[in-house]
Backbone as CSV, one residue per row, in Angstrom:
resi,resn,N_x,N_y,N_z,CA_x,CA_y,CA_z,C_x,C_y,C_z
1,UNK,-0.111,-14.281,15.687,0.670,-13.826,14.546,1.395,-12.537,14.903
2,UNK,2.802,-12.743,14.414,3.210,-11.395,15.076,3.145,-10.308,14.182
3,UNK,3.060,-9.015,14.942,2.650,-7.775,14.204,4.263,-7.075,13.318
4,UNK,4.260,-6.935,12.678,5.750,-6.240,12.045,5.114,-4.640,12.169
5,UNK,3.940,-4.250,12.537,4.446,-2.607,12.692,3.833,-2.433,14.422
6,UNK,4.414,-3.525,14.810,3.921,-3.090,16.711,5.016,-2.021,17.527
7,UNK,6.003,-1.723,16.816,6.878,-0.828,17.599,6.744,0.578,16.427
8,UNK,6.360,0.472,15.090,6.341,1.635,14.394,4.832,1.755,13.959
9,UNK,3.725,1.392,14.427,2.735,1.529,13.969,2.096,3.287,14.320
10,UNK,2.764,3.742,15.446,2.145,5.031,15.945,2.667,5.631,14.931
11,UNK,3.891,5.784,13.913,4.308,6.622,13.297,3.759,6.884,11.705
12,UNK,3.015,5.601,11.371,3.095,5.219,10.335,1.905,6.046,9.219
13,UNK,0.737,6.651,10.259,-0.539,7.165,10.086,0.299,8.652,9.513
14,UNK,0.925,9.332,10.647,1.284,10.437,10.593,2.427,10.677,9.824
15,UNK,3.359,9.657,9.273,4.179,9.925,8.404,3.612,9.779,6.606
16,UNK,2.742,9.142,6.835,2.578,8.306,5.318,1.655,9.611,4.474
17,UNK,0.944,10.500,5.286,0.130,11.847,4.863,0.828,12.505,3.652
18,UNK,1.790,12.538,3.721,2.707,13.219,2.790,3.296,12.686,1.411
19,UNK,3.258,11.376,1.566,3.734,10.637,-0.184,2.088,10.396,-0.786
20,UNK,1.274,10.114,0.233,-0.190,9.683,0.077,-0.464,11.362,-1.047
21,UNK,-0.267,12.512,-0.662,-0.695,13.718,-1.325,0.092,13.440,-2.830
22,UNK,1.392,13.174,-2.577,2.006,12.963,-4.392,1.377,12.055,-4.877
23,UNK,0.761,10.669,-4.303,0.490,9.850,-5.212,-1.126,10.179,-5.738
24,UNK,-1.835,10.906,-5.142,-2.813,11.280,-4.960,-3.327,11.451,-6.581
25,UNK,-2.864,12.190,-7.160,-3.299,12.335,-8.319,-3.050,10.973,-9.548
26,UNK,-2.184,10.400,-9.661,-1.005,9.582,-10.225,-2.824,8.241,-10.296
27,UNK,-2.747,7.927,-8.741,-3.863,6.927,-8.509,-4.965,7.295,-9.141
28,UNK,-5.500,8.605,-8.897,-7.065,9.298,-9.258,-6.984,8.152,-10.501
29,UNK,-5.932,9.161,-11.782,-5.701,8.418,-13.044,-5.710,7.318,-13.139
30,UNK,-5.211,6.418,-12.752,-5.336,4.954,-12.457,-6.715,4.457,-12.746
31,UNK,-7.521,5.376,-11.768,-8.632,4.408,-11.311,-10.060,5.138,-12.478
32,UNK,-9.430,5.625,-13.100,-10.809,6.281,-14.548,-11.486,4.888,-14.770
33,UNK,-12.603,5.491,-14.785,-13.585,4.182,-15.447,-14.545,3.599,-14.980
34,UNK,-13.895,3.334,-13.735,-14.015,2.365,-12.750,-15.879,2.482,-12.681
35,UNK,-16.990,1.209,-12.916,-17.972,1.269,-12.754,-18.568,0.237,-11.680
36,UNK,-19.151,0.961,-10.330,-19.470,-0.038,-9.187,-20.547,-0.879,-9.386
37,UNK,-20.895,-0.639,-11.130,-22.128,-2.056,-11.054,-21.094,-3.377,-11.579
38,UNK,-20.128,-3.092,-11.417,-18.821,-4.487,-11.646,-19.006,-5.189,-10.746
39,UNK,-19.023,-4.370,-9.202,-18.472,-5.195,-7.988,-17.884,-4.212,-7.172
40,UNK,-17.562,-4.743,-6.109,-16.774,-3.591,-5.040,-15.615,-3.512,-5.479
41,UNK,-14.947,-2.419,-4.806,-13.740,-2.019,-5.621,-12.950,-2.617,-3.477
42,UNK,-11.564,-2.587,-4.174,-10.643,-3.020,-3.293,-9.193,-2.764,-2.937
43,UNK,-8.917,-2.604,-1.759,-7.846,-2.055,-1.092,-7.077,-2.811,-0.330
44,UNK,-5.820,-3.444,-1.029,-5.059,-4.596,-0.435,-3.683,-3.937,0.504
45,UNK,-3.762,-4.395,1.200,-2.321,-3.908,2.441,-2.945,-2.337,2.599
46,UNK,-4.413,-2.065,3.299,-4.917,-0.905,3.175,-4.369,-0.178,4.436
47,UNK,-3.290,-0.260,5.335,-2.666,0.278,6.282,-3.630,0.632,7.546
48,UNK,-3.281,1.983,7.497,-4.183,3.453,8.076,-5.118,3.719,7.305
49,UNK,-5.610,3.693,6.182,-6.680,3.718,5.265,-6.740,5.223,4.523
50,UNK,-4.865,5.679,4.294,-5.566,6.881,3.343,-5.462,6.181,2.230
51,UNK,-4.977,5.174,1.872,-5.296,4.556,0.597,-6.968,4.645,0.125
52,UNK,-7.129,4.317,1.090,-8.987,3.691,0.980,-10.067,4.827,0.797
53,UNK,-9.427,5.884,1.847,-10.273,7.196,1.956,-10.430,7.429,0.399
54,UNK,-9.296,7.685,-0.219,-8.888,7.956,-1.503,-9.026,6.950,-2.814
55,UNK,-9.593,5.640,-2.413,-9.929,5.213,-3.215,-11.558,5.101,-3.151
56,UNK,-12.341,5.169,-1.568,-13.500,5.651,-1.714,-14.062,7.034,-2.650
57,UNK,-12.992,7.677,-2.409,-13.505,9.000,-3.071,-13.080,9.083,-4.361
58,UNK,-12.180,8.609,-4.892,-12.533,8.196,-6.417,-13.346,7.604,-6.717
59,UNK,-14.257,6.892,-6.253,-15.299,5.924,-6.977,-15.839,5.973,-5.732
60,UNK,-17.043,6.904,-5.759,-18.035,8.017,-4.814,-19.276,7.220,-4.668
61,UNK,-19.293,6.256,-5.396,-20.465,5.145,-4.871,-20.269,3.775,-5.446
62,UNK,-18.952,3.176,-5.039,-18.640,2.246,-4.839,-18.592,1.629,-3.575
63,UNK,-19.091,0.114,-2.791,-18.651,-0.431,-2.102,-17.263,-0.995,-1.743
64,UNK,-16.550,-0.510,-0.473,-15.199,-0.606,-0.657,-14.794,-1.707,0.116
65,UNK,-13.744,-2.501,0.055,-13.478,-3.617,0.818,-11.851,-3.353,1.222
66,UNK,-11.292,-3.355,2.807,-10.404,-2.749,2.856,-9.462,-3.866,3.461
67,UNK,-8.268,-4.299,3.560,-7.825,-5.550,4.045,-6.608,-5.395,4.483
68,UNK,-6.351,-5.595,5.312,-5.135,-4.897,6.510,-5.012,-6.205,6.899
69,UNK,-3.647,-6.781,7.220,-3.113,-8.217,8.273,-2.571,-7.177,9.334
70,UNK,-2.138,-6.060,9.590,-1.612,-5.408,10.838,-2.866,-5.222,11.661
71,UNK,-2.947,-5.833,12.953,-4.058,-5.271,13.945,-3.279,-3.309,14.462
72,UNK,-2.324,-3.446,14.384,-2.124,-1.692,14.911,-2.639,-0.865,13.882
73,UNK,-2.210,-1.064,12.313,-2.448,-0.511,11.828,-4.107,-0.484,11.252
74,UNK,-4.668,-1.526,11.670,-5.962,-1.425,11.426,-6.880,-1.050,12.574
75,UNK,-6.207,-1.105,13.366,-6.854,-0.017,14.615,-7.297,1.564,13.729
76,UNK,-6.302,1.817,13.219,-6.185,3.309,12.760,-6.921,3.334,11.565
77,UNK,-7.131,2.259,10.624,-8.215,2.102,9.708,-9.430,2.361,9.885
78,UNK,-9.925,1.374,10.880,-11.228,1.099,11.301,-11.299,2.531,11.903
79,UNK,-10.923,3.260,12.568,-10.846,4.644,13.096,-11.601,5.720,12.533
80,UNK,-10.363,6.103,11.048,-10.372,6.418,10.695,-12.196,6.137,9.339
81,UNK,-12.405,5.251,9.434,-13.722,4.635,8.258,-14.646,5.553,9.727
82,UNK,-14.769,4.618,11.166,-15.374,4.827,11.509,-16.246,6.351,11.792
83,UNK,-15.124,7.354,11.631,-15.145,8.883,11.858,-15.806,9.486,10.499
84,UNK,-15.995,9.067,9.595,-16.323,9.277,8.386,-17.886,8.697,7.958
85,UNK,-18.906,9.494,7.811,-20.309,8.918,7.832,-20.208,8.330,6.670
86,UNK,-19.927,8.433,5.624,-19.735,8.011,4.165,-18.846,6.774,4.395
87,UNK,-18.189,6.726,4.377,-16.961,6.091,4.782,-17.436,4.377,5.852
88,UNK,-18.133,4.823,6.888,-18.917,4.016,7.738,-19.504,2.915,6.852
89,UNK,-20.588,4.118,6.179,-21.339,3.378,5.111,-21.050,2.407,4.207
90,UNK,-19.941,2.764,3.626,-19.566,2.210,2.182,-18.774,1.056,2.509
91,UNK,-17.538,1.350,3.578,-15.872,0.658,4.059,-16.299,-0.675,4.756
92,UNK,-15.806,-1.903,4.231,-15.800,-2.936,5.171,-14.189,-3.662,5.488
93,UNK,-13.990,-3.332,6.590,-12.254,-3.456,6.845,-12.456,-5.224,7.147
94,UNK,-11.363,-5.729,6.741,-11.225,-7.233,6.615,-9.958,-7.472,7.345
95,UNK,-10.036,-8.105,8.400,-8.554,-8.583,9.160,-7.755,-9.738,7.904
96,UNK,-6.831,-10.102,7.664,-6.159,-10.759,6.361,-5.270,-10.110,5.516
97,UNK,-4.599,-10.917,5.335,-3.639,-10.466,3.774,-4.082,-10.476,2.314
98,UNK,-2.969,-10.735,1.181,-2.967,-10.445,-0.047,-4.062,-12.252,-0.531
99,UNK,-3.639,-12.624,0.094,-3.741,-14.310,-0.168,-4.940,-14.687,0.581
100,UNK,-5.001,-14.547,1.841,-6.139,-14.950,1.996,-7.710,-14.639,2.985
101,UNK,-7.388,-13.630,2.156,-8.578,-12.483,2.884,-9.568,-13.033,2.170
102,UNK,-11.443,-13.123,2.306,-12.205,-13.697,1.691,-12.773,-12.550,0.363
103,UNK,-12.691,-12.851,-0.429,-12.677,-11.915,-1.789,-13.838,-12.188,-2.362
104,UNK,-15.036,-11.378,-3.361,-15.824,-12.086,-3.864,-15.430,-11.942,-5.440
105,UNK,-16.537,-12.409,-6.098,-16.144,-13.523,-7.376,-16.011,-12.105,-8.557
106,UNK,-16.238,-10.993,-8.025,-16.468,-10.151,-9.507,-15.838,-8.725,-8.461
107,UNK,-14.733,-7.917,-8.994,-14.230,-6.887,-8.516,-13.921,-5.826,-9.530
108,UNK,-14.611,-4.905,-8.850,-14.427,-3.284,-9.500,-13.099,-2.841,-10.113
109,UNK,-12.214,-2.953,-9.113,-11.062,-2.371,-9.140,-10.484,-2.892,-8.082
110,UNK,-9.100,-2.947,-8.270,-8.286,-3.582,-7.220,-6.734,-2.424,-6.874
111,UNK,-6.914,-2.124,-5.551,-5.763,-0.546,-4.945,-4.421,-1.771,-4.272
112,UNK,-3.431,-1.637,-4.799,-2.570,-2.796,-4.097,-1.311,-1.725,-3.929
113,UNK,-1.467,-0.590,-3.042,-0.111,0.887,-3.299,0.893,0.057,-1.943
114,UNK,2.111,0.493,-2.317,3.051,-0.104,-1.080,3.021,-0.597,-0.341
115,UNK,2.828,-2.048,-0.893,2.688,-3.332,-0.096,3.537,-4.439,-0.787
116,UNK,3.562,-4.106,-2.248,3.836,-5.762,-3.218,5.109,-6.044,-2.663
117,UNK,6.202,-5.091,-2.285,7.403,-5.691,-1.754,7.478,-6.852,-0.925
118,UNK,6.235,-6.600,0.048,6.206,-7.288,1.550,5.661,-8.856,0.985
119,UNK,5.897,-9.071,-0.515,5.629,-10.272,-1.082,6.584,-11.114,-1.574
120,UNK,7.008,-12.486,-1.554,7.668,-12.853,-1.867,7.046,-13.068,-3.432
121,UNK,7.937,-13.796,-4.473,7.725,-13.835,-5.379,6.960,-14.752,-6.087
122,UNK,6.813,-16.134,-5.292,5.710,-16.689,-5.288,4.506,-15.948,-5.031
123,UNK,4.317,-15.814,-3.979,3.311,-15.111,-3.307,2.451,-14.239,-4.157
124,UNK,3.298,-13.176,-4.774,3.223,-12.121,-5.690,2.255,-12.335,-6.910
125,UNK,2.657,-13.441,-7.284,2.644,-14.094,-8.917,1.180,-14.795,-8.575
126,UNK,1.025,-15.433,-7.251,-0.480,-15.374,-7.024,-1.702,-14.636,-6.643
127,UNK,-1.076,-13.598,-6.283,-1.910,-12.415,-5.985,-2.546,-11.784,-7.459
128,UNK,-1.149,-11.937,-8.374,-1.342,-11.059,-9.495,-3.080,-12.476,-10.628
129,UNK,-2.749,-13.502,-10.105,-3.712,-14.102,-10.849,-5.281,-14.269,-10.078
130,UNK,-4.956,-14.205,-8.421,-6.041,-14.069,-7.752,-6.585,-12.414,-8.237
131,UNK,-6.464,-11.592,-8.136,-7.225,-10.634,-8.528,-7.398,-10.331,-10.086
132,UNK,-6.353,-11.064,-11.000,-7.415,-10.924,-12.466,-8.310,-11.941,-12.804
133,UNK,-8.513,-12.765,-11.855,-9.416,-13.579,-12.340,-11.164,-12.969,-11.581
134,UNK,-10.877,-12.272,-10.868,-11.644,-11.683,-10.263,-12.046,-10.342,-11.673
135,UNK,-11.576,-9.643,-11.626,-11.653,-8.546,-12.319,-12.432,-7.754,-13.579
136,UNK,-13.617,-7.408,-13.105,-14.284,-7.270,-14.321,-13.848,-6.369,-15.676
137,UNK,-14.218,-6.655,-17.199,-13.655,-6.564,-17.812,-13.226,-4.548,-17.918
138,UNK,-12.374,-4.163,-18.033,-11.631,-2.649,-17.785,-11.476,-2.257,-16.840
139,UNK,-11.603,-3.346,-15.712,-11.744,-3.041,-14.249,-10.080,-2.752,-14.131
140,UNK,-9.562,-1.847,-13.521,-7.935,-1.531,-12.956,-7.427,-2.411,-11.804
141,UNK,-6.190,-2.697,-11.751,-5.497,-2.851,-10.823,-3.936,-2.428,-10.691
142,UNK,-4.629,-1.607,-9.878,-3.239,-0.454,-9.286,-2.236,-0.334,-8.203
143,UNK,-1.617,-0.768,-9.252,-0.202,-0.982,-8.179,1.049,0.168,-8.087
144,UNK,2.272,0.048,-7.499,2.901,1.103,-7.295,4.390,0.995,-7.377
145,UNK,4.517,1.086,-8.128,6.163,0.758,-7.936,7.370,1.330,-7.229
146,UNK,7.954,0.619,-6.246,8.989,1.533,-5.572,10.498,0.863,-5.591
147,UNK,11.404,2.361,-5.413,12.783,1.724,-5.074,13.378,1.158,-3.477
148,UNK,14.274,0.024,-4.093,15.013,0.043,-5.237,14.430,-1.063,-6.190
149,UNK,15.193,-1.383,-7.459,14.368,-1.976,-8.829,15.480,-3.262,-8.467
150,UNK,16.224,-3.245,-7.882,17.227,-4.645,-7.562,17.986,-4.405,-6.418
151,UNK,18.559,-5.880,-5.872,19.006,-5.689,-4.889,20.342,-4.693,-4.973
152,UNK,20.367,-3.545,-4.012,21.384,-2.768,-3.714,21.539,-2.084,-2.579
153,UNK,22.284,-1.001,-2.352,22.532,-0.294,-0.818,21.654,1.159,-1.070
154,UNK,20.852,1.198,-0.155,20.625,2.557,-0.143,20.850,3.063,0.720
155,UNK,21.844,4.406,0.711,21.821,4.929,2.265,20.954,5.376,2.601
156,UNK,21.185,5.996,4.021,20.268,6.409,4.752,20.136,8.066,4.394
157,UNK,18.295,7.799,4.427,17.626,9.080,4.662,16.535,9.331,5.177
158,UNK,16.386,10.354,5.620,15.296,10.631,6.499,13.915,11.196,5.707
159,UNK,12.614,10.090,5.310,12.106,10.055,4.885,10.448,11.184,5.392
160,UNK,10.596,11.580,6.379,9.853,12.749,6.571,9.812,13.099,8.048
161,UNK,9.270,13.994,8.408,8.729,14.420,9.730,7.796,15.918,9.856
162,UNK,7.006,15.422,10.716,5.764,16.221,10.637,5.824,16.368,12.226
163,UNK,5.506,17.981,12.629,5.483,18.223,13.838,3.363,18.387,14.413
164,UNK,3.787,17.838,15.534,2.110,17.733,16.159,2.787,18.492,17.880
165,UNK,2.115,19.511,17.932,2.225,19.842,19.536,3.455,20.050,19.522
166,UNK,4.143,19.794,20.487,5.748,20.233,20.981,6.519,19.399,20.032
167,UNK,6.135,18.215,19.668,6.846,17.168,19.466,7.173,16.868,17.878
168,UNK,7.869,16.553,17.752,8.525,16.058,15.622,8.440,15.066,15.950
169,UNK,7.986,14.353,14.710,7.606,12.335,14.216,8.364,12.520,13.450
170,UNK,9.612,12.147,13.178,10.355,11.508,12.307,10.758,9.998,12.003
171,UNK,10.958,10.417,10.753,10.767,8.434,9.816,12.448,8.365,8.967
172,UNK,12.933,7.711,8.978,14.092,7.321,7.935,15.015,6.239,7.697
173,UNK,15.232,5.901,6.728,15.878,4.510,6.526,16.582,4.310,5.341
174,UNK,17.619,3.064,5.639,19.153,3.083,4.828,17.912,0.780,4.419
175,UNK,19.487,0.316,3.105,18.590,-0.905,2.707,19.842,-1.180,2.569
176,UNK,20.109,-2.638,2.723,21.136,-3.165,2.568,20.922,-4.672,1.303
177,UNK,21.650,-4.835,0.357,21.248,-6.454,-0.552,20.486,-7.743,1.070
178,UNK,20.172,-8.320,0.459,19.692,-9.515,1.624,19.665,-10.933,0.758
179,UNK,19.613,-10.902,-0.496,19.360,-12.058,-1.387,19.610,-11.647,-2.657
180,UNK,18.955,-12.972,-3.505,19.266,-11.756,-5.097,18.096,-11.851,-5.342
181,UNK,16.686,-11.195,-4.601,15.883,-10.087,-5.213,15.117,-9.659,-4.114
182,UNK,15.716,-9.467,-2.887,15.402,-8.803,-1.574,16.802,-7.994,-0.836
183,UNK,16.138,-7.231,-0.044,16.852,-5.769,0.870,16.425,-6.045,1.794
184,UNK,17.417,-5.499,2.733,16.859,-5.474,4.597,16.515,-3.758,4.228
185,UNK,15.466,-3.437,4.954,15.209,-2.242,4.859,15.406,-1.664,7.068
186,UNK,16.652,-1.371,7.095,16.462,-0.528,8.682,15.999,0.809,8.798
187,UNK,14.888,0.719,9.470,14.037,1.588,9.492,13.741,2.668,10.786
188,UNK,14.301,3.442,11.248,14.180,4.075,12.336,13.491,5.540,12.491
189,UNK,12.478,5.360,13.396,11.334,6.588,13.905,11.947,7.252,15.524
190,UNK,11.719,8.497,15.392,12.372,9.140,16.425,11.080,10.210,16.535
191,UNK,10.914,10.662,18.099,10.014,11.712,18.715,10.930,12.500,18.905
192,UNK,11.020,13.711,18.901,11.530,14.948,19.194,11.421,16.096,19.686
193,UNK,11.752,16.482,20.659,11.141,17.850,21.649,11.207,19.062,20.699
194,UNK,10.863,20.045,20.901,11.119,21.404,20.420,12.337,21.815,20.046
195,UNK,12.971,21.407,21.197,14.723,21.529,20.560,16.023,20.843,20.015
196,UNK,14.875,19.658,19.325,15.288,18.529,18.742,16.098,17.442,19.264
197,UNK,15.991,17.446,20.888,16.091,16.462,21.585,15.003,15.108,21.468
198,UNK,16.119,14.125,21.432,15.414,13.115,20.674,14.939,12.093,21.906
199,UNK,13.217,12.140,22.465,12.677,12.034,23.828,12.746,9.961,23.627
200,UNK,12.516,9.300,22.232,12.249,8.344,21.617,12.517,7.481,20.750
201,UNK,13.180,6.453,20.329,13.564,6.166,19.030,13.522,4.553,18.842
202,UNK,13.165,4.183,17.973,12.668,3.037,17.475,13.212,2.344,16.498
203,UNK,14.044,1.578,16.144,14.163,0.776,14.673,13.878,-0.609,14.812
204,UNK,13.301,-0.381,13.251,13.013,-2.046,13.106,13.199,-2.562,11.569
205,UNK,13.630,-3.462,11.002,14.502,-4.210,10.261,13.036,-4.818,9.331
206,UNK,13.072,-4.666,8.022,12.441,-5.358,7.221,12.975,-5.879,6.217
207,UNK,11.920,-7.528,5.581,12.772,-7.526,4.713,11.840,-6.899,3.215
208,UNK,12.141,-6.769,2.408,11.371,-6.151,1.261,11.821,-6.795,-0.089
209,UNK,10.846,-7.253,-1.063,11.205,-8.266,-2.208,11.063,-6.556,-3.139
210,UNK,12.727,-6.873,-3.799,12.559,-5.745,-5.180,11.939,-6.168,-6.173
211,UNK,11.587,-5.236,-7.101,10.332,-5.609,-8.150,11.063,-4.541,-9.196
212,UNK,11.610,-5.186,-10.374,11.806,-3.858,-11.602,10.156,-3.918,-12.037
213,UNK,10.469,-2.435,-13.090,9.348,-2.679,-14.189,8.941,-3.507,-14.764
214,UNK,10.641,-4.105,-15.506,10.013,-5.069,-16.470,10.044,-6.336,-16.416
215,UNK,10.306,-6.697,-15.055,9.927,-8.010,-14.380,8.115,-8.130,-14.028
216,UNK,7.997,-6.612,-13.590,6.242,-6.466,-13.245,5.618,-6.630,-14.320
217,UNK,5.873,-6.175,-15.331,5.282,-5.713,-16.990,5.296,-7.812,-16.821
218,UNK,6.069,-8.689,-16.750,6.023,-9.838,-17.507,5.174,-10.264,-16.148
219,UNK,5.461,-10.558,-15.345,4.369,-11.337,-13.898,2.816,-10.816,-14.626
220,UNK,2.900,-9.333,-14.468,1.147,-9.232,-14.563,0.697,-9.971,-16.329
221,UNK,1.783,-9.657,-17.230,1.266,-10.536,-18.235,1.109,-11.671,-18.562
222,UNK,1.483,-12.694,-17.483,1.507,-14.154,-17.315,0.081,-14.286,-16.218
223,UNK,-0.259,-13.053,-15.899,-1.656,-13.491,-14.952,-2.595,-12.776,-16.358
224,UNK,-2.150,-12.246,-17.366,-3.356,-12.454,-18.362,-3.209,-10.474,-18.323
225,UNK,-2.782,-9.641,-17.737,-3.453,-8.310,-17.380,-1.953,-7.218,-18.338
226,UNK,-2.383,-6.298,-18.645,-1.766,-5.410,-19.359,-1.344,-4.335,-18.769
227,UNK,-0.267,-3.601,-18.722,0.161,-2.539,-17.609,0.835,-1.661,-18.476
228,UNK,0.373,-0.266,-18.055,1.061,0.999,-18.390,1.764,1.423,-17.462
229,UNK,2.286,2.132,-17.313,2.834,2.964,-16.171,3.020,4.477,-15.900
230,UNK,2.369,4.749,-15.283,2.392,6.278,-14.965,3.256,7.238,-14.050
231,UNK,2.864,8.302,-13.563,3.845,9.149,-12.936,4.198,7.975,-11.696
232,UNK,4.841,8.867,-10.936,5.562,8.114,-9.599,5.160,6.671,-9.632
233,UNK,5.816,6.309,-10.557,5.520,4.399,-10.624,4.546,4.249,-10.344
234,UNK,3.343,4.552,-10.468,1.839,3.904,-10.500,1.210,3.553,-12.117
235,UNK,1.444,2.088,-12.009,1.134,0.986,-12.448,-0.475,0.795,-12.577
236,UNK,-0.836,0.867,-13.827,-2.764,0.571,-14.373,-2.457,-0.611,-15.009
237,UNK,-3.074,-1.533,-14.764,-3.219,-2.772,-15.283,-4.961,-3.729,-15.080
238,UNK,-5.192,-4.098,-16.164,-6.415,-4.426,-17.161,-6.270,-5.704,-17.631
239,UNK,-7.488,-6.376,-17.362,-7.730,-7.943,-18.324,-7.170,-7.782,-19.703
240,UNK,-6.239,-8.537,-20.243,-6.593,-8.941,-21.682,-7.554,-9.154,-22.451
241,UNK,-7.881,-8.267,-23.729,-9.664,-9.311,-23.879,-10.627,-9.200,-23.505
């Protein structure tokens, strides 16, 4: 199976530190409630695992189940759990996707942060009923909403960079329409010397399914589940009933 982050996976740990801190709080909220005699709580498209770190540590004695289809990026998962005695303990990383990673019958909470794009809309609409049928009753599932909300152009920008040693990791990317409810997202990572000589550079082309609100608001209510929405598009959604 081929990997879609085998040429940007080195960047992806060290760039993502920084939206992970804004959403940081947005999620905490999300995830109130949450009681681990439900079931394990869960982390879908769990990357590098600051999703997971952060959803372990919201729910401080919950069993966590973490599920990555990237082997690069779950290199850096498993890593990262492994370095962590708590973390060791609690984290069980699952090679698989949204669909068909092995799930059990009763779930805490369900973490699904910047991934739903990488779904088509079928796909989507089954995910959204595979995990409420799972879902114990006030149990959350937290999702995230990002731009753009329909197909359009976004130019290009340079979405962060963080210096380590001599060197700058930079991330940035322009989206072009691709369908009528997908974007090509070109995505290019660059290494950089001290004097912003650029030693490295990488792009790679995705495609990404747009998602409005109130297309999400009707999908999750046809899988039965109720959604608010909070700061930076993070999405709480709950059984009916």
């Amino acid at each position: 199976m081929e990997d879609g982050y085998e040429a940007s996976g080195e960047f992806i740990d060290v760039l993502s530190g920084p939206p992970w801190q804004v959403l940081n709080d947005p999620v905490r909220a999300a995830l109130r409630g949450v009681d681990p005699e439900h079931g394990p709580v869960l982390d879908v498209g769990a990357g590098t695992g600051l999703g997971t770190q952060l959803l372990a540590d919201a729910c401080p004695t919950a069993t966590v189940l973490a599920v990555e289809p990237s082997p690069v990026l779950r290199a850096v998962l498993l890593s990262r759990v492994a370095a962590d005695a708590d973390l060791r303990e609690r984290v069980t990383v699952l090679a698989g996707d949204a669909l068909d990673a092995p799930l059990p019958e009763r779930l805490g909470a369900v973490l699904a942060a910047n991934m739903i794009g990488h779904l088509p809309p079928q796909d989507r609409r089954e995910f959204w009923h595979r995990v409420a049928a799972r879902l114990a009753p006030g149990a959350p599932l937290v999702v995230n909403l990002q731009p753009p909300a329909e197909p359009a152009v976004v130019g290009f920008t340079t979405f962060g960079a963080v210096r380590i040693g001599r060197h700058t990791y930079e991330g940035g990317g322009a989206a072009e329409p691709a369908g009528p409810d997908t974007v090509t997202w070109r995505m290019r990572y660059r290494v950089l010397d001290g004097d912003g000589v650029v030693l490295r550079e990488h792009t790679v082309d995705y495609l990404w399914h747009v998602l409005s609100e109130h297309d999400l608001r009707a999908e999750l209510a046809e899988a039965g589940l109720r959604a608010e929405v909070g700061p930076m598009g993070v999405v709480r959604a709950v059984r009916v009933g």
